[in-house]
C-alpha positions as CSV (number, residue, x, y, z in Angstrom):
1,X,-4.1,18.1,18.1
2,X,-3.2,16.1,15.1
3,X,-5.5,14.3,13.5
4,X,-5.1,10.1,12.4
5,X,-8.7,9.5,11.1
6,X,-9.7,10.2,7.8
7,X,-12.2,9.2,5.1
8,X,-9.2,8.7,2.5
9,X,-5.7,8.2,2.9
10,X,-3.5,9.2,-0.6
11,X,-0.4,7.8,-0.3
12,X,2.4,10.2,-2.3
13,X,2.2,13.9,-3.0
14,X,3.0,13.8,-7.2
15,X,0.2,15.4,-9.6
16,X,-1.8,11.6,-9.5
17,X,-2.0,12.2,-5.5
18,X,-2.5,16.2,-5.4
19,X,-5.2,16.0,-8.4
20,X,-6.8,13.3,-6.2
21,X,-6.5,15.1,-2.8
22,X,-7.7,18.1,-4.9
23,X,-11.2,16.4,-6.0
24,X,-11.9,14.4,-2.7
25,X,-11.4,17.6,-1.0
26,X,-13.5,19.7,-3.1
27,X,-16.3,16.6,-2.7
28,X,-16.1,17.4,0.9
29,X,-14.7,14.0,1.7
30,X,-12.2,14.1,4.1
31,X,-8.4,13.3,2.9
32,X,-4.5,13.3,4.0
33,X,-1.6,12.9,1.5
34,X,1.0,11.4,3.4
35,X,4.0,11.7,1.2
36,X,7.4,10.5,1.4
37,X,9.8,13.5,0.6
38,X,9.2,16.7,-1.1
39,X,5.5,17.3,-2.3
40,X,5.8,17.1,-6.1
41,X,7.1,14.2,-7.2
42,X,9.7,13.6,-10.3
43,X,7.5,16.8,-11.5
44,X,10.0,18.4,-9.3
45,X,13.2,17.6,-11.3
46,X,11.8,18.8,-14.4
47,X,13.0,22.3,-15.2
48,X,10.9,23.7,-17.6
49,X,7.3,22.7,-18.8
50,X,5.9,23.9,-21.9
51,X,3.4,20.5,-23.1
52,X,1.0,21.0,-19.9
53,X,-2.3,21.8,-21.3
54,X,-3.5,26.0,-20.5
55,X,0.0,26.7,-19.1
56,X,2.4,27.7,-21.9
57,X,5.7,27.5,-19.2
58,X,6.5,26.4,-16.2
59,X,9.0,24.4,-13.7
60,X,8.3,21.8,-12.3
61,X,8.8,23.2,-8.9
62,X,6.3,26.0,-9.5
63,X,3.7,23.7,-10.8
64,X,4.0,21.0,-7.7
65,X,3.5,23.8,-5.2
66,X,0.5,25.6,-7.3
67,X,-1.3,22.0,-7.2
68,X,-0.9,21.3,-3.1
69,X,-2.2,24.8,-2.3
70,X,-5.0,23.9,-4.2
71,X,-5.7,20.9,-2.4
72,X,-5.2,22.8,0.9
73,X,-8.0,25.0,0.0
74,X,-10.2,22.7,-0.1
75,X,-9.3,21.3,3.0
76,X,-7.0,18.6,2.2
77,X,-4.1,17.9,4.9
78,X,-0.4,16.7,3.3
79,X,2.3,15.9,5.2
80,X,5.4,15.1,3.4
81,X,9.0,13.8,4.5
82,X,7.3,11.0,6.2
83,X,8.1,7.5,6.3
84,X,5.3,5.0,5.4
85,X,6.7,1.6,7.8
86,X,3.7,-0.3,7.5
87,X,0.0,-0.6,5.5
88,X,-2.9,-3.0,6.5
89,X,-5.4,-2.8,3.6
90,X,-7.7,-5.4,4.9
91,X,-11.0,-5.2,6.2
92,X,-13.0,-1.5,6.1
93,X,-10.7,0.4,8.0
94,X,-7.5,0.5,6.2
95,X,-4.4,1.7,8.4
96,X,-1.1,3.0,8.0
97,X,1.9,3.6,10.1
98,X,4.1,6.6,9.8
99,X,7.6,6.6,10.9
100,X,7.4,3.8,13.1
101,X,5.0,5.4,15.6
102,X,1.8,7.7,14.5
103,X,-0.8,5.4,12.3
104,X,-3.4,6.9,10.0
105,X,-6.9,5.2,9.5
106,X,-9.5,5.9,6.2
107,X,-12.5,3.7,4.9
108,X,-10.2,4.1,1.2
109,X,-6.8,4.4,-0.2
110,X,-5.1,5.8,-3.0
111,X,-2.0,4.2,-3.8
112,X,0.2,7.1,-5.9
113,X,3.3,6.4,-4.8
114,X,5.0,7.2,-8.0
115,X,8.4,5.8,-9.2
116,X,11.4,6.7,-10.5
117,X,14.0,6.5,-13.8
118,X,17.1,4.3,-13.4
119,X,20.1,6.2,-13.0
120,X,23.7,5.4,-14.5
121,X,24.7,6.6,-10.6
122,X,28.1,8.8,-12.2
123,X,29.8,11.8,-11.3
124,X,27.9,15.0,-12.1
125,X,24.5,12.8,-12.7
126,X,22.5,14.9,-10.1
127,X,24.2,18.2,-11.1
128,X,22.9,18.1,-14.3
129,X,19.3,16.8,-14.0
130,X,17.0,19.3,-15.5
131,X,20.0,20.9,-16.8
132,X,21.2,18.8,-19.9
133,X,20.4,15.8,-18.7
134,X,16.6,14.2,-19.0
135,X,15.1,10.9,-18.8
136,X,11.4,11.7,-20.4
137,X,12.4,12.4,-24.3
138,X,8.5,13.4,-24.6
139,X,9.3,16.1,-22.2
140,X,12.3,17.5,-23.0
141,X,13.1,17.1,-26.9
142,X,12.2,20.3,-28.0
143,X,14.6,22.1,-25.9
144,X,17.6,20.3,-27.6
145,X,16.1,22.0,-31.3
146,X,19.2,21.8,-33.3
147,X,21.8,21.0,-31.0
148,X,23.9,17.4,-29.9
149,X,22.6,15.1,-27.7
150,X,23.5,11.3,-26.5
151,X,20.6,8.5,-25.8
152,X,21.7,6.3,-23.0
153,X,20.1,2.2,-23.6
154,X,19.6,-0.1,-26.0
155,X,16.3,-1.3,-25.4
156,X,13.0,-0.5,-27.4
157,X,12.1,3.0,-25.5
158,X,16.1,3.7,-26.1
159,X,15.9,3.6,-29.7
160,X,12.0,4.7,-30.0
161,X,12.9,7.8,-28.7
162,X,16.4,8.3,-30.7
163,X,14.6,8.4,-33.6
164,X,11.7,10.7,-32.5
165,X,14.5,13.0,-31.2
166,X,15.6,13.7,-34.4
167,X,13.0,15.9,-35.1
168,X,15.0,18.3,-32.7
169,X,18.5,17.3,-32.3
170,X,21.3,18.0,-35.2
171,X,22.4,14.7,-34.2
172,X,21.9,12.0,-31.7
173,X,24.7,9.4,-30.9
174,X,23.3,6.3,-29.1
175,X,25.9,5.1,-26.5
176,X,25.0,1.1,-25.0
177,X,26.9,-1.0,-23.1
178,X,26.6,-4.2,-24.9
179,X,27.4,-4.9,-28.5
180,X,23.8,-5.7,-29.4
181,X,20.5,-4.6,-29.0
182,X,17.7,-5.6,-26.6
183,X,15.1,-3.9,-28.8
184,X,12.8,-5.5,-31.3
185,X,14.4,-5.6,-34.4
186,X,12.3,-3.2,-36.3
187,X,13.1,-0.4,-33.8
188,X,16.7,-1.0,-34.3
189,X,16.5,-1.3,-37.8
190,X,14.8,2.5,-37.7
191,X,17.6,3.7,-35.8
192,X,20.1,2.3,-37.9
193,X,19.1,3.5,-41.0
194,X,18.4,7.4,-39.8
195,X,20.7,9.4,-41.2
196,X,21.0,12.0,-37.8
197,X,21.9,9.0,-35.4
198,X,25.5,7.6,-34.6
199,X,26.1,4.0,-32.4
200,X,28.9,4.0,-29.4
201,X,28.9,0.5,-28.9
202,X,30.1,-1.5,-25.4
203,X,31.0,1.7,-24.2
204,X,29.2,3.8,-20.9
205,X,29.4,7.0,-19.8
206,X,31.5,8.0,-16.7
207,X,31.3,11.4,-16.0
208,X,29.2,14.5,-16.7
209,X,30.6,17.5,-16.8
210,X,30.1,21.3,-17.0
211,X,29.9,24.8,-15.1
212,X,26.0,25.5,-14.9
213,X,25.3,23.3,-17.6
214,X,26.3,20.2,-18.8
215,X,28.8,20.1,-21.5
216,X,30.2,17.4,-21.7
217,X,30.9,13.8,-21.0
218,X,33.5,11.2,-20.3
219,X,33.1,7.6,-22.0
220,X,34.4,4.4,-21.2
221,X,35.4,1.6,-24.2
222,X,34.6,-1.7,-22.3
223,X,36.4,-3.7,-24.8
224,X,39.8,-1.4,-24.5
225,X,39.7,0.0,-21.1
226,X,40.5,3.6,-23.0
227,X,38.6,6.8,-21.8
228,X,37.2,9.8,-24.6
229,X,35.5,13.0,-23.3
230,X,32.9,13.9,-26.0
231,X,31.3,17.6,-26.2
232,X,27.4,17.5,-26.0
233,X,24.6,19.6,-25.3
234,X,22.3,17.2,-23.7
235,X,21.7,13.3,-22.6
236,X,19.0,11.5,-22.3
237,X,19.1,8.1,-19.9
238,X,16.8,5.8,-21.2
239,X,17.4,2.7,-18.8
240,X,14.4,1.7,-17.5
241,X,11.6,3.0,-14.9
242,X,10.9,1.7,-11.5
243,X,7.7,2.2,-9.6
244,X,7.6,2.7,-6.2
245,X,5.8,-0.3,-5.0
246,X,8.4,-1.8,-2.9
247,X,6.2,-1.9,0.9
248,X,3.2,-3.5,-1.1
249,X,4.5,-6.6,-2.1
250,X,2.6,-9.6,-1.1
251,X,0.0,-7.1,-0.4
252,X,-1.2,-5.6,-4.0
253,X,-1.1,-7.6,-6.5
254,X,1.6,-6.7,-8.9
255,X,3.1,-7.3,-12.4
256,X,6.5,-8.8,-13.4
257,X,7.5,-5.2,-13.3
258,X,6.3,-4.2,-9.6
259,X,4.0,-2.3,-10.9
260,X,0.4,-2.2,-9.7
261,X,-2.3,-3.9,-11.4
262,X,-5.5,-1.6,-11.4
263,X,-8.9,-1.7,-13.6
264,X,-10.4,1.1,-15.8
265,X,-11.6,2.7,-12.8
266,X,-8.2,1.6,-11.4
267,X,-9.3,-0.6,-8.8
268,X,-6.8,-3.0,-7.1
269,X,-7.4,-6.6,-6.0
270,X,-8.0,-5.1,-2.2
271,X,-11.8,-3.4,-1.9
272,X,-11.3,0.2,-1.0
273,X,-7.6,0.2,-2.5
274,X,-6.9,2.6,-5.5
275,X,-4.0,3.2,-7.4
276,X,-2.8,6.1,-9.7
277,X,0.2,7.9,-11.5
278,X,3.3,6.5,-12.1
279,X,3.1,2.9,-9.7
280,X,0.4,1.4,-12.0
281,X,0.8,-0.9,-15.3
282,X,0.6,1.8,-17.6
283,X,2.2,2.6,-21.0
284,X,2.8,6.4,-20.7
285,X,4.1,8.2,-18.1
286,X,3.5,12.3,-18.1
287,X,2.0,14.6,-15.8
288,X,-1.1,14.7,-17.8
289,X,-1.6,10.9,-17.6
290,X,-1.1,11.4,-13.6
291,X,-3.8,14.1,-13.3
292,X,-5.9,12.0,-15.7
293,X,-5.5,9.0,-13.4
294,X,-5.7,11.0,-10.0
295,X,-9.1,12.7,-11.4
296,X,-10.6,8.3,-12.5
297,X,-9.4,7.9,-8.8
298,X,-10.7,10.3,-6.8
299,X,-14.2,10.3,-8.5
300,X,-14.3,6.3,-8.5
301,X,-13.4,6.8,-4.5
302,X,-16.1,9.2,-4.1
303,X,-18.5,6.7,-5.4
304,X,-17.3,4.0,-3.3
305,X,-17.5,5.6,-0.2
306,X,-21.2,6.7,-1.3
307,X,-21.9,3.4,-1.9
């Protein structure tokens, strides 16, 4: 029969959520991930791996599924393409509904719920992702050594990471709808004086296209109406981030952002509520940082519950 009662509930299946089901497991403390979709995470979408710490390559695929048989080893249950419909964090018992119908209850919960890069939502977007296009620069910039790329935004991480990603690219061509910048005015000033990068101005891009890779794109003058298709190698869409911490508001307190506010042992404003990964107030966002934060979690839970 299936079981609803647990010590700790993780809510999401990314690295923040398996690193934390693998600890609380391993600490005998008894622990579902319930996670929404395939286990994994945006680690999923990344195609190749070469910055994660005593692996020299991977995909992100292979890496996601490595780090949930861990956790079932040690005896953590996850159950993915679920539905979370509703949380009740107060009092000891914290409960949660699946799917309209089965709820789950734990003396603690981990919040790692993850989020996700803004899309430009255009033909041949999801074709290409992990396969020319990228939205982590920090991941993905070395494998564009010496080729052409385009940075989507205009906004400090935009033009931050145009300039770092000349130390790889033979060129980079920043493409932004307006005709100005929403970056401080240092970081455009970097950009604009760097010899590798090029400005396309109130323009957006249309299409991607390409056989198995991308190859190119199609660009829209705002201003003019008039439609070029530019040869590249690779595009990065630097647009924004958005946690996924839509079903706790007015529940968790959040930030302007909608992300979650957490302590240093990344505490929330509810006793016996957690949060890691990719839904907190963080600056960096890698798979690294989400093991890092799953591992603070997990062992701050541990103590908790012994407490």
């Amino acid at each position: 029969m299936r079981k609803y009662d647990f010590d700790v509930i993780i809510l999401g299946g990314g690295p923040a959520g398996l690193t934390a089901g693998i600890y609380l497991s391993r600490a005998r403390i008894d622990t579902v991930i319930l996670n929404e979709g395939t286990v994994g995470g945006q680690t999923v979408l990344t195609h190749q791996i070469e910055n994660y710490p005593g692996i020299e390559n991977i995909n992100g695929y292979q890496l996601a599924r490595t780090m949930k048989n861990q956790a079932i080893k040690f005896g953590c249950e996850v159950r993915s393409n679920v539905k979370v419909t509703a949380v009740d964090f107060q009092g000891k018992i914290k409960t949660v509904e699946i799917n309209n119908k089965e709820t789950y209850k734990a003396k603690a919960v981990i919040i790692a719920s993850g989020g996700r890069s803004k899309t430009l939502n255009v033909p041949g977007e999801d074709k290409f992702k992990g396969h020319g296009i990228s939205y982590c620069a920090t991941c993905d910039g070395d494998f564009f050594t010496g080729q052409n790329i385009i940075v989507v935004g205009g906004g400090n991480s935009a033009l931050e990471e145009a300039v770092a990603l000349t130390k790889y690219a033979a060129s980079v061509t920043v493409v932004h709808q307006f005709d100005h910048f929403q970056a401080f005015p240092h970081a455009v000033k970097e950009a604009k004086e760097n010899p590798k990068i090029n400005f396309i101005m109130e323009s957006e891009i249309t299409e991607f296209l390409g056989d198995e890779k991308l190859e190119a794109v199609k660009i829209i003058d705002k201003k003019s109406g008039e439609i070029s298709e530019m040869k590249i190698d690779g595009v990065f869409i630097l647009i924004g981030y958005i946690p996924n911490t839509e079903k706790f508001k007015g529940i968790i307190e959040l930030n302007e952002k909608e992300e979650i506010i957490v302590d240093e042992d990344l505490r929330t404003n509810i006793e016996g509520v957690y949060a890691a990964g990719d839904s907190i107030h963080k600056k960096y966002r890698q798979i690294t940082t989400a093991v890092a934060d799953g591992t603070v979690a997990a062992l701050n839970v541990i103590e908790y519950l012994n407490n």
